[in-house]
C-alpha positions as CSV (number, residue, x, y, z in Angstrom):
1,X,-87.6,90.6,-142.3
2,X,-86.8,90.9,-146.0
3,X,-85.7,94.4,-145.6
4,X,-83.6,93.8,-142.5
5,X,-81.9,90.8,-144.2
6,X,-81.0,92.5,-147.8
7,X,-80.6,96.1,-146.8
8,X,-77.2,95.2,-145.2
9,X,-75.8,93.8,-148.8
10,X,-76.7,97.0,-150.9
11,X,-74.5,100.3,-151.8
12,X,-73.9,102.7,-148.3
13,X,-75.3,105.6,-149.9
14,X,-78.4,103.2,-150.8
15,X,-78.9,102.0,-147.3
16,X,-78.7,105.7,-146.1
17,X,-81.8,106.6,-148.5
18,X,-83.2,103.6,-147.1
19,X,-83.6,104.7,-143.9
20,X,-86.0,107.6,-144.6
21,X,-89.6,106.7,-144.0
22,X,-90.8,107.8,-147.6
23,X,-88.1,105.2,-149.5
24,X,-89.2,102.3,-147.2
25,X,-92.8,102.8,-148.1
26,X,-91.8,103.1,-151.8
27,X,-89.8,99.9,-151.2
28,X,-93.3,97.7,-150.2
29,X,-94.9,99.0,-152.6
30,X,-96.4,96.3,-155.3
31,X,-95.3,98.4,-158.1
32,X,-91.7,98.8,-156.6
33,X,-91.9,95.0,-156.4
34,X,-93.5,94.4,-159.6
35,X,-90.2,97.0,-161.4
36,X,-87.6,95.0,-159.6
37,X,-89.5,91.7,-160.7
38,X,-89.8,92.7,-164.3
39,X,-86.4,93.8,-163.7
40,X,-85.0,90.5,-163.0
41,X,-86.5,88.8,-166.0
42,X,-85.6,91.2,-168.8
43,X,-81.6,91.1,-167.4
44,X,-80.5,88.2,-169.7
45,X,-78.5,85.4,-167.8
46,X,-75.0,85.2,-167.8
47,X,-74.0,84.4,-171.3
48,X,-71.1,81.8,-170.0
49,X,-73.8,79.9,-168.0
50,X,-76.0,79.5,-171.2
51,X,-73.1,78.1,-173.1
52,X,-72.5,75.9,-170.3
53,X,-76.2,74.7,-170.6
54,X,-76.5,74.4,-174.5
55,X,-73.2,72.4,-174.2
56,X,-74.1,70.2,-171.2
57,X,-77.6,69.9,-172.5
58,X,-79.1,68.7,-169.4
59,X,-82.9,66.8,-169.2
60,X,-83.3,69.0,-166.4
61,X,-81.5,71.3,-164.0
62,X,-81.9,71.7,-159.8
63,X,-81.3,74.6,-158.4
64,X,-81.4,75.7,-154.8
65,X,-81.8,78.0,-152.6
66,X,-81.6,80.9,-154.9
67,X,-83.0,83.0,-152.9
68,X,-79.6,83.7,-150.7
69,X,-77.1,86.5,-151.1
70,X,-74.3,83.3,-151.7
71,X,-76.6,81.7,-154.0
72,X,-76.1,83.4,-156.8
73,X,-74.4,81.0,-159.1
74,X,-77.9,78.5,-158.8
75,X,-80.4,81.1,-159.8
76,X,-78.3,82.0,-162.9
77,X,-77.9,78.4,-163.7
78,X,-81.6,78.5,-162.9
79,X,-82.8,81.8,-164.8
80,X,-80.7,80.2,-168.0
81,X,-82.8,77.1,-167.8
82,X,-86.2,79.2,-168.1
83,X,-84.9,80.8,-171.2
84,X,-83.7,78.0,-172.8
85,X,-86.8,76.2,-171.5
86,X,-85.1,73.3,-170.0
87,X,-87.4,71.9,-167.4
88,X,-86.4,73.1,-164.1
89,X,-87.3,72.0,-160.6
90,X,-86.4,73.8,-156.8
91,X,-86.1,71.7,-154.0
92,X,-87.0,73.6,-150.7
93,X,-83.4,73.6,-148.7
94,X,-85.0,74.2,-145.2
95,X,-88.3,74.9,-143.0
96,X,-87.8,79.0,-143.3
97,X,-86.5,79.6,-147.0
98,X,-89.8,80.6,-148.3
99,X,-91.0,83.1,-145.4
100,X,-87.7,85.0,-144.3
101,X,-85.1,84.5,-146.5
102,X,-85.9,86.1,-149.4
103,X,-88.3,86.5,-152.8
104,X,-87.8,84.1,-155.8
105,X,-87.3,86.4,-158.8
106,X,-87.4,83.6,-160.7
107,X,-89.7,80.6,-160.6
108,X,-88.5,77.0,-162.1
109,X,-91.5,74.6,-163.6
110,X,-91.7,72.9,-160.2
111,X,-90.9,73.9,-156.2
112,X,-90.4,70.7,-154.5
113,X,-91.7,71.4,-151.3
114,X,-92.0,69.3,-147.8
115,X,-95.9,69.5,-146.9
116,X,-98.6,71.8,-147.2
117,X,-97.8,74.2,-145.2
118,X,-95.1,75.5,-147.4
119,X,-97.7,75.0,-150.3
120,X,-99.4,77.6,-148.4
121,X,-96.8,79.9,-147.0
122,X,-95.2,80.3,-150.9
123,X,-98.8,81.3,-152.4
124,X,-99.4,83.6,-149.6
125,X,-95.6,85.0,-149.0
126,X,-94.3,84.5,-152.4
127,X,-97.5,84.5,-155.0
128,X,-96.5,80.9,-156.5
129,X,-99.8,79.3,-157.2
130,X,-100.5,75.5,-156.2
131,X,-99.9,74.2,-159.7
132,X,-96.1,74.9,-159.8
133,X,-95.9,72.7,-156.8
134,X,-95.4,68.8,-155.2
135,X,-95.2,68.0,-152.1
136,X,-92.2,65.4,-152.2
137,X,-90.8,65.7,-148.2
138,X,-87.8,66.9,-146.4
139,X,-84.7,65.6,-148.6
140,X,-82.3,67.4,-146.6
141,X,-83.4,65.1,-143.4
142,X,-82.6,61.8,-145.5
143,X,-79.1,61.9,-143.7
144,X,-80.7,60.4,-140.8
145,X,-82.3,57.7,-142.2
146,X,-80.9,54.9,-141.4
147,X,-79.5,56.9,-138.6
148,X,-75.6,56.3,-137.7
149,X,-74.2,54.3,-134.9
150,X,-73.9,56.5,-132.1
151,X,-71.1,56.7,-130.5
152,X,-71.0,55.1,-126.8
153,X,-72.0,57.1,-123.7
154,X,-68.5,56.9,-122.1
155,X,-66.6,57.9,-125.3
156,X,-68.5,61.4,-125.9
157,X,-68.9,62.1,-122.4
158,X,-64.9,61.8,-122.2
159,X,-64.2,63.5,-124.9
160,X,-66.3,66.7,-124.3
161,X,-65.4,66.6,-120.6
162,X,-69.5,65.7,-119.1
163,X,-70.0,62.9,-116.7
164,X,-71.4,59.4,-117.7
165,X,-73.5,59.0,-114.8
166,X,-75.7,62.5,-115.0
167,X,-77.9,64.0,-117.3
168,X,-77.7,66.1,-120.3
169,X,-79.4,68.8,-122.1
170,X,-78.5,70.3,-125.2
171,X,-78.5,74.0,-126.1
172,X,-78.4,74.6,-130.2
173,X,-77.2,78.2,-131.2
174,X,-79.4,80.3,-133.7
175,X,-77.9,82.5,-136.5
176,X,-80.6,85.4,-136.4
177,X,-80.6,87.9,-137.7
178,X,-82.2,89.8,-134.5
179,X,-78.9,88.5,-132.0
180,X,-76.8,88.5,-134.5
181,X,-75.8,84.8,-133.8
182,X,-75.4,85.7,-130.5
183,X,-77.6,84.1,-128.0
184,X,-75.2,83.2,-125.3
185,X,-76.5,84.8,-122.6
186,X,-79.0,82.4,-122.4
187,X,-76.6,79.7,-121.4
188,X,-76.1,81.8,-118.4
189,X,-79.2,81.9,-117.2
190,X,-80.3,78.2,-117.8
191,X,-77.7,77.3,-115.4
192,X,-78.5,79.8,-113.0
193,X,-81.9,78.8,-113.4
194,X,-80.8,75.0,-112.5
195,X,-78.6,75.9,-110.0
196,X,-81.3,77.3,-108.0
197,X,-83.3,74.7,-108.7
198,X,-84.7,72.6,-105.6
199,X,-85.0,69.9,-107.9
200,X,-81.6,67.8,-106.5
201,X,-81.8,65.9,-110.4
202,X,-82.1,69.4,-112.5
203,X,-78.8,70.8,-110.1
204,X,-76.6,68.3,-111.5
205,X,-78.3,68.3,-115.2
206,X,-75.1,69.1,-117.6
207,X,-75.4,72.1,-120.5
208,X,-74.1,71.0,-123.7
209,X,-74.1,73.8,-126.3
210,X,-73.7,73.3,-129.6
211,X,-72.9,77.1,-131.5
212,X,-74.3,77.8,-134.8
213,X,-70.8,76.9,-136.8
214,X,-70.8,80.4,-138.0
215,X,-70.8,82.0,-134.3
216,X,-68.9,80.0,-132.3
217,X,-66.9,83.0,-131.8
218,X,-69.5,84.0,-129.2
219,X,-69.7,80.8,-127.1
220,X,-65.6,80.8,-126.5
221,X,-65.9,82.5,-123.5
222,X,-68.6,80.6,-121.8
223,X,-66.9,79.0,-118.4
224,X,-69.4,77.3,-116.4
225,X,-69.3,74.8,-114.0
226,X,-71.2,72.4,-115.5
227,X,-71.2,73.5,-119.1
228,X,-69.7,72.2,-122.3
229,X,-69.1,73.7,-125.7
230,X,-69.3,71.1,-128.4
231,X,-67.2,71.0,-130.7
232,X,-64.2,72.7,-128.0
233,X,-62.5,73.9,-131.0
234,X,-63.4,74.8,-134.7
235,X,-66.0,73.0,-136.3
236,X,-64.7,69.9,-138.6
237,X,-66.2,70.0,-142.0
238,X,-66.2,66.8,-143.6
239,X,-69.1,65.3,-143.7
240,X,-68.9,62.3,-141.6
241,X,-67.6,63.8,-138.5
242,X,-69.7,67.0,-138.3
243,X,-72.9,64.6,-138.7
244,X,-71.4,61.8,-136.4
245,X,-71.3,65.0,-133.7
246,X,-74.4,66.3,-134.5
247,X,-76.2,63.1,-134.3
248,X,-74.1,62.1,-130.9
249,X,-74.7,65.2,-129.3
250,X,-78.8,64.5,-130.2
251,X,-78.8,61.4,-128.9
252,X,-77.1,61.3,-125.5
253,X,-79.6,64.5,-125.1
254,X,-82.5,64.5,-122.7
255,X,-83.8,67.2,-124.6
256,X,-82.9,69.9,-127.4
257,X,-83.3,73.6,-126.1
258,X,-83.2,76.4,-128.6
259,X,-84.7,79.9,-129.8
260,X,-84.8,79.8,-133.1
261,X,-82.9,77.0,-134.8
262,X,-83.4,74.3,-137.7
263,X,-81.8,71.6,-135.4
264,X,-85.3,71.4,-133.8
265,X,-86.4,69.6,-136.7
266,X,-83.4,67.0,-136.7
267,X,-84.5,66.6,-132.7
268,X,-88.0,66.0,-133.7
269,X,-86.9,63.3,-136.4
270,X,-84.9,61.6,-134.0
271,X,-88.3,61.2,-131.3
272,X,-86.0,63.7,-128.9
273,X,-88.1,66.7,-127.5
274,X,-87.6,70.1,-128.1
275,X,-88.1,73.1,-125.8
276,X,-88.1,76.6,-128.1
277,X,-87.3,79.6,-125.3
278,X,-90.2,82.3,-125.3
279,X,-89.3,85.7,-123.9
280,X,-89.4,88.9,-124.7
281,X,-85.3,89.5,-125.4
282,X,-85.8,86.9,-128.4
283,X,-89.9,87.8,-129.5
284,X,-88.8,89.7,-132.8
285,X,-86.6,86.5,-134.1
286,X,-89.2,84.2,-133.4
């Protein structure tokens, strides 16, 4: 998954080596990880960050993810804190950081994580023993407590073109790496699959589907009877009103249906279940 992920981001010429057999054994090797590790931490950190630091003089620093192509400002910030020795914590951003996303070169005094099962899955996947760990919960699910006020039945329903009176379940877009983002074919064959239904209640059951913000591009043309995008046109950013959508579209929900999505967990969180679509077309993203 690693290599899938990264080689995409490295020199052409590099990812053409890349794809001969011999190089991608080199690549898993543990000495080819322990050169790119050592590496990592003999490349000083940018000098303008350690200014930064030495000026700031911070009690502590918080980086996260770091271990994203776009994150690369936090781990600097991060690596200058280990060599200035300015205690350092990471908070885990999400459920999948540690086992797909990609290795931390560079470990703070603490990884905040949500249970033990990442305390497991970063000793086994990353090496990180159980010392440089606490378990401290999910801080990126604290938006939803208290939840917000949702927003009346009637209203939402009206304003993303569903009917009051009949039931609704929610399809949540993935951004794998495997579809590309891409997974609406599936909304074409849940409602076929409730169309034919002999159950009169699942016939009238509405589709709401939610894209993953960066592939709405691929939900657009969806134009079902009996299906609605949500949001109908670009995603709004500020803060309250892509929650307030999130959390509405949730909660008028009979249940969440995905593949492979983090909304699952804000479904579980609000008591709403979840249904995760096993087939073969989706096996190698799941």
């Amino acid at each position: 998954v690693y290599s899938l992920r990264w080689k995409k981001y490295i020199h052409p010429r590099l990812q053409k080596m890349f794809d001969k057999s011999w190089a991608r054994y080199l690549l898993k090797t543990g000495l080819a990880g322990i050169s790119l590790r050592l590496l990592e931490i003999l490349t000083p950190p940018q000098r303008q960050i350690i200014q930064h630091l030495k000026e700031w003089k911070p009690d502590a620093v918080m980086a996260s993810p770091v271990n994203l192509r776009y994150s690369s400002a936090e781990l600097e910030y991060l690596k200058a804190a280990v060599w200035l020795r300015i205690p350092s914590v990471l908070p885990m951003s999400s459920w999948d950081n540690i086992t797909n996303k990609g290795i931390y070169h560079i470990w703070p005094d603490r990884f905040l994580l949500w249970n033990s099962v990442q305390v497991k899955n970063i000793k086994k996947h990353q090496g990180v023993p159980s010392e440089r760990t606490r378990i401290v919960g999910v801080n990126t699910l604290d938006q939803w407590f208290p939840p917000p006020a949702p927003t009346p039945r009637k209203v939402f329903c009206e304003k993303h073109g569903l009917w009051e009176g009949e039931r609704i379940v929610s399809f949540f877009g993935g951004s794998s790496l495997m579809t590309l983002g891409d997974e609406s074919g599936f909304v074409y064959k849940l409602r076929d699959i409730f169309n034919q239904s002999r159950d009169q209640r699942l016939k009238k059951t509405q589709i709401l589907v939610r894209p993953h913000p960066r592939y709405r591009k691929f939900y657009g043309k969806i134009n079902l009877p009996g299906v609605s995008i949500v949001p109908k046109d670009e995603f709004r950013w500020e803060q309250h009103d892509f929650l307030q959508t999130l959390y509405d579209t949730i909660y008028h929900s009979e249940v969440i249906i995905g593949v492979n999505t983090s909304v699952m967990l804000d479904a579980i969180v609000m008591d709403k279940p979840v249904i995760s679509v096993f087939t073969d077309e989706y096996i190698h993203t799941q």
